[in-house]
Structure formats: C-alpha cells, structure tokens
N, C-alpha and C positions, 0 to 999 in steps of 0.2 A: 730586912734590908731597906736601907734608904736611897732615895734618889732626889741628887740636889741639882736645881737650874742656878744656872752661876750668871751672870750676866756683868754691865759694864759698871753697875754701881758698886759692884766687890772688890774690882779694881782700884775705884776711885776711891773707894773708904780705904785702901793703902796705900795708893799713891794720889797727893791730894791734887796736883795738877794736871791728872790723867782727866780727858775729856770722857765725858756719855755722850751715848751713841748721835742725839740731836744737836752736839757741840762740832763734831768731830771735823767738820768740813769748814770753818772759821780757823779750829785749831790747826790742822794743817795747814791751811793756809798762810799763817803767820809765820811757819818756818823756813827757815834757808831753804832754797832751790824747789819750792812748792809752787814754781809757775799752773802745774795744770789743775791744780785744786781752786787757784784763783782763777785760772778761765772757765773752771767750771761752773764757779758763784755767777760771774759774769754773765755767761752766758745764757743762764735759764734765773738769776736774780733772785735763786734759791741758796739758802745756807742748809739746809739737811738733806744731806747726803744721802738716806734711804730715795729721798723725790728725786734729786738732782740725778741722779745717776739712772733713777728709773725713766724720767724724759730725755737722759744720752742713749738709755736703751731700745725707747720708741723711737729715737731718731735716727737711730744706727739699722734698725731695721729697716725701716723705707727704703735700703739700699743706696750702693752710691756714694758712702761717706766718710770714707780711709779715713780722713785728718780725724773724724771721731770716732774712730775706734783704736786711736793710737792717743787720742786724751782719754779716752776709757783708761789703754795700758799705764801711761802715765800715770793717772791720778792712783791705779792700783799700787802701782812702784809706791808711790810716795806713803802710802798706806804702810805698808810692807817696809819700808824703812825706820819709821815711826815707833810701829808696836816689835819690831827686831830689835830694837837700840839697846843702850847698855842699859836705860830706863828700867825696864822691867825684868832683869837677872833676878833670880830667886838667890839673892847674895844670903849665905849666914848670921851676917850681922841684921840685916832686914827683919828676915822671919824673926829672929831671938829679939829686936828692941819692941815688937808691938806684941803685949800679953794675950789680948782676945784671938791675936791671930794664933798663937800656939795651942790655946785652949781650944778653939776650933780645929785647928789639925790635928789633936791631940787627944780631944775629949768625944769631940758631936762628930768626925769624920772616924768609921769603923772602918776594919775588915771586910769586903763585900758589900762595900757600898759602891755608886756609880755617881759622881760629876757630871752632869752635861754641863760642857762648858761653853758658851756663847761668845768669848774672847777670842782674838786673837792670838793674843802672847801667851806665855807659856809658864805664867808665873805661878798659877795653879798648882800643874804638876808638878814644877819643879819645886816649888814649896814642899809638897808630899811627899816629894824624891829625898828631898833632905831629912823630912821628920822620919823615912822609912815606912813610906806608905806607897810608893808607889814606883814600879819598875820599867822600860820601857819592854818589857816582855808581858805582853798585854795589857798594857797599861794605858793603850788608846781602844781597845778592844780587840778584837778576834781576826778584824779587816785588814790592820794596819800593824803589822811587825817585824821590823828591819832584821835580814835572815842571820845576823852576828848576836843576836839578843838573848838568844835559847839559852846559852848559860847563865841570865841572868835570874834570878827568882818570880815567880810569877807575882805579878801586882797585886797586891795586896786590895787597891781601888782601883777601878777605872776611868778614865778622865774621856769623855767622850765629844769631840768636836766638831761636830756636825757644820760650823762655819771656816771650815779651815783651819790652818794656826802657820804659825811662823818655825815650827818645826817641821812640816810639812813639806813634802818633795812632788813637784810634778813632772816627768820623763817621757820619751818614749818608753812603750814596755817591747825589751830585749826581744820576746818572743812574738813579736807583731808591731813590726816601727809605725805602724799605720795608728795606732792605738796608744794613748797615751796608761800612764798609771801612778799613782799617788803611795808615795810612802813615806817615812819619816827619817830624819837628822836625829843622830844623836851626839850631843857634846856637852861640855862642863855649861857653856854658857845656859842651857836650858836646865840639865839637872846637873846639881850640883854636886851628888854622890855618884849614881850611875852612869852619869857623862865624864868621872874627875879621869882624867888621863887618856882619855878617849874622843875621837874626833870619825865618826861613823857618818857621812854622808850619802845621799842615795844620790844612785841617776850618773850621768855622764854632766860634763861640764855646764852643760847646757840646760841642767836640770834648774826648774823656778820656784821661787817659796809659791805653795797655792794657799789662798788665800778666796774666798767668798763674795766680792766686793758687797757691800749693802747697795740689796736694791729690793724692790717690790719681786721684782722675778730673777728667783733664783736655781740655778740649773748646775746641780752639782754633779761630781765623775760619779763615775761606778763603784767603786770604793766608800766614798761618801755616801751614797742613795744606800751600801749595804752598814753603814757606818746610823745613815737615821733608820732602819727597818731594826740593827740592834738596839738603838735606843727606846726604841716602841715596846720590844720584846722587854728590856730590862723594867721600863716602867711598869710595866704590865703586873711585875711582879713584886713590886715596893710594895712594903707596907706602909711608908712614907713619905710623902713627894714635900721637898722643902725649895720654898722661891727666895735667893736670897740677891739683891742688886738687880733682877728682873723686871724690867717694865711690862714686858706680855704686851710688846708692841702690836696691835692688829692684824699689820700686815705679813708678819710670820706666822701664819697660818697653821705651820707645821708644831708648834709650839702648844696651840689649841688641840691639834689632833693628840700630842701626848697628852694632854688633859683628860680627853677622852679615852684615851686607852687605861689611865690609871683610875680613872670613876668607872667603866664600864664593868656591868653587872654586878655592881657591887652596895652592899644596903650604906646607908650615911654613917654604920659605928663602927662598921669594917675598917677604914682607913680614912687616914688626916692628911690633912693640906697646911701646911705653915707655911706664913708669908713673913721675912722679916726684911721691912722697908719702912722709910718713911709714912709711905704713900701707903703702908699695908692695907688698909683698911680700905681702899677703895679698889685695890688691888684684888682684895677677897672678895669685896661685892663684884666687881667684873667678873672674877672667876663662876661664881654664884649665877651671875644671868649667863654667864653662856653655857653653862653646865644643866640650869632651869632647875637648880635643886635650891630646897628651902635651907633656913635655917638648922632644919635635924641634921645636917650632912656637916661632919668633924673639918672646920677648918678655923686655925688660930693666926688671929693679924698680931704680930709685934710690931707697933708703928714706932722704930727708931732704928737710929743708925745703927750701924756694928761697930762694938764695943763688948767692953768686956760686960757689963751688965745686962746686953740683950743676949748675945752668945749665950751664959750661964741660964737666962730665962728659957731661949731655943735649946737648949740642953734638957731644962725642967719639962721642958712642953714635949720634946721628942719621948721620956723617960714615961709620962704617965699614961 
C-alpha cells in the first residue's frame, strides 16, 4: 500500500495560475471583493498568510477584539470562494488533455492506496471520481460519510483531508445543537461520476464550507482530529510514502509526526520515501535530518516537475 502527501505544487503543475501556499495572500488579494485579505497585508505588512494570520491569532487572543475576528471570518470567506470556484472542477476534458495526469491516475494511483491531501479544493478526488477510483462512500475515510452514500461502491482510494476542503460541511449536530459536526457535500461540481445528477448537502441552511485557515496554530473538530489519528494509522502501514507538491512546511508539525510514524521501528530497507519536486533533493535531505537517519535509509529525490517523464520515472522507482 502506498500513501501519497499531496500538497499545493500538485495543483499548480495543473492549474498554472493556481498560487503556493507563500503566494496565496497577494493572490487573493488582487481579486474582486478581497477587501480583508488586503487589510490583512496591511495590517501586519506581511504577504504569507501562514504568519499573517498566525499574528491576527495572537491578537485575537489578548481579547477585546470583535472587528478581528470578523477579518479572521472574512479573509476565510474569501479563501473559500477562491478554491470553490469553477477554477478547479475535475471537468473531463481537463483530466483527459493532460497525459502524465492520467498516467498517474491510472498507472502509480492503486486500489488501497490513501491521498493525504493538503488542498483545499477538491480536484484530487474528483479527478479519481472520474477515472473510477474513488467514491464518496469512504472515500474521505471512515470519519466522514454522508448517510445517502451506502449504495454507492466502497472507494476504491481514500483521499484524506486533514485541512479541510470545500466539500466539507460544518453544522450543528441534530443530536446536541450545543456541538457542532463536519460532514461532506456531494455534487456533480466535485465529482464528476458520483455527484452527475445528484446534489446531496449536509447541515441545515446555515451549514459553512470548513475549511482550516493556515496558520501556525491549528485547532481542528472532532471529526478532523479522528480524520488525522486515521491518517497516522494508514501511514503506519505503507510500504511507501510518496511526497509529491509538498514543501513539509516546518510549521505543520503534524506532517513530521507522520514521518515518524511511517519510519518508526523500521530497518532503512524495509521501506522508501519518494520525493518528486523540484526542490526534491533538499526536500530528502530535510527529511534525512529530522528523521537522524543516514544515507542506508531508502529514499529517492526526483528533482522535477510533474510530467509525463517524472510520473513514468515515480512509477519505475515505486515498482523496484
């Protein structure tokens, strides 16, 4: 079994105007009705949004300070509009004009394999929806299954989101209005096979996309904390952990702990680490120091982008 971290450069190698994660608060900013993204640059004369929003979070906490916790909401809204848009539909002509992406849905993504997906948007699965890889009848995992789904086939992969997505529902839950709860949307615009003539929403009217905001401190539902404790358990059991568009930013921390759980107790020939990025090779030396393991320990940097020549190489490398 393999287990792939997905992150925002997997995006961006499809959609070429789609920002990384240190863009993203510029790029917002520049669209129609983005007033709080720009008072948020303003205000702290920060462009990256993991800081910016982590100094609206130390300043919200001193107490006292409604107006910013309502540019918090704001700037989340605008988030949330962004990676919702028609931008990122898993349309059929998409997936079919770009080769390496088929060959990767097709070829290097299996049966029982798991996605952690670090995205937002929901182009992932719904990509896999279309190739016939993936259902919303566990298809987020075990935590998260909209109660109309059961006749649909069990997912073939798992696409697991530990930051949210814009398929995402957050509610009161029916059975304790005190308590919120997290579940998922399903329609054509996310997947394009098992949404086509379906429009399944969770929640009452008042139900909101959830969504993760980046920050240094993140504090997810209940749902999600059982959504990262399954992704711990899935790692645990890869034979292969593949990083692909992943920076292994610092300060997700949580991201190192699966590193950990997929090296723990295990000798260097037992199992591999694939990086395929630019930047791979530094990517693997990080990995490397914080892990404290030498050279013996199986890990392969592809330093280039995703294409159909690195795909087919990550195909050869996952194979031997």
């Amino acid at each position: 079994m393999k287990v792939f971290i997905i992150g925002a450069g997997f995006t961006k190698a499809i959609f070429e105007q789609a920002p990384l994660n240190a863009e993203l608060l510029p790029f917002l900013a520049k669209r129609p009705n983005a007033s709080a993204s720009r008072k948020l640059i303003r205000r702290y004369d920060i462009s990256d949004i993991e800081i910016a929003i982590t100094r609206l979070d130390a300043d919200i906490a001193l107490g006292g300070h409604e107006h910013l916790r309502e540019l918090r909401h704001e700037v989340e809204r605008e988030i949330v509009e962004y990676f919702d848009s028609d931008v990122f539909n898993a349309t059929n002509k998409r997936v079919d004009s770009i080769p390496w992406l088929c060959h990767f849905l097709d070829d290097v993504v299996s049966a029982g394999d798991v996605v952690l997906s670090l995205n937002y948007d929901c182009f992932v699965e719904g990509a896999l929806d279309y190739r016939e890889k993936w259902t919303p009848n566990g298809g987020y995992g075990p935590e998260l299954k909209h109660m109309l789904t059961e006749n649909d086939a069990p997912s073939p992969v798992e696409v697991l989101k530990i930051h949210g997505s814009t398929s995402f529902r957050i509610d009161k839950d029916l059975g304790n209005v005190e308590k919120q709860q997290v579940n998922l949307a399903i329609n054509e615009k996310y997947f394009p096979r098992s949404g086509k003539n379906r429009n399944l929403d969770f929640g009452s009217e008042d139900a909101k996309t959830y969504l993760i905001a980046p920050s240094y401190v993140k504090r997810p539902t209940y749902e999600i904390s059982r959504l990262m404790l399954w992704s711990l358990e899935e790692v645990a059991k890869a034979e292969t952990l593949i990083v692909l568009g992943c920076a292994l930013r610092p300060e997700d921390m949580f991201l190192y702990v699966l590193l950990t759980a997929f090296t723990d107790g295990y000798s260097p020939t037992e199992r591999k680490i694939i990086v395929l990025d630019p930047k791979a090779e530094e990517l693997v030396f990080n990995i490397k120091t914080y892990l404290t393991v030498d050279d013996s320990f199986c890990m392969v940097s592809i330093p280039e982008k995703l294409q159909q020549d690195s795909v087919e190489r990550l195909l050869q490398m996952i194979q031997k």
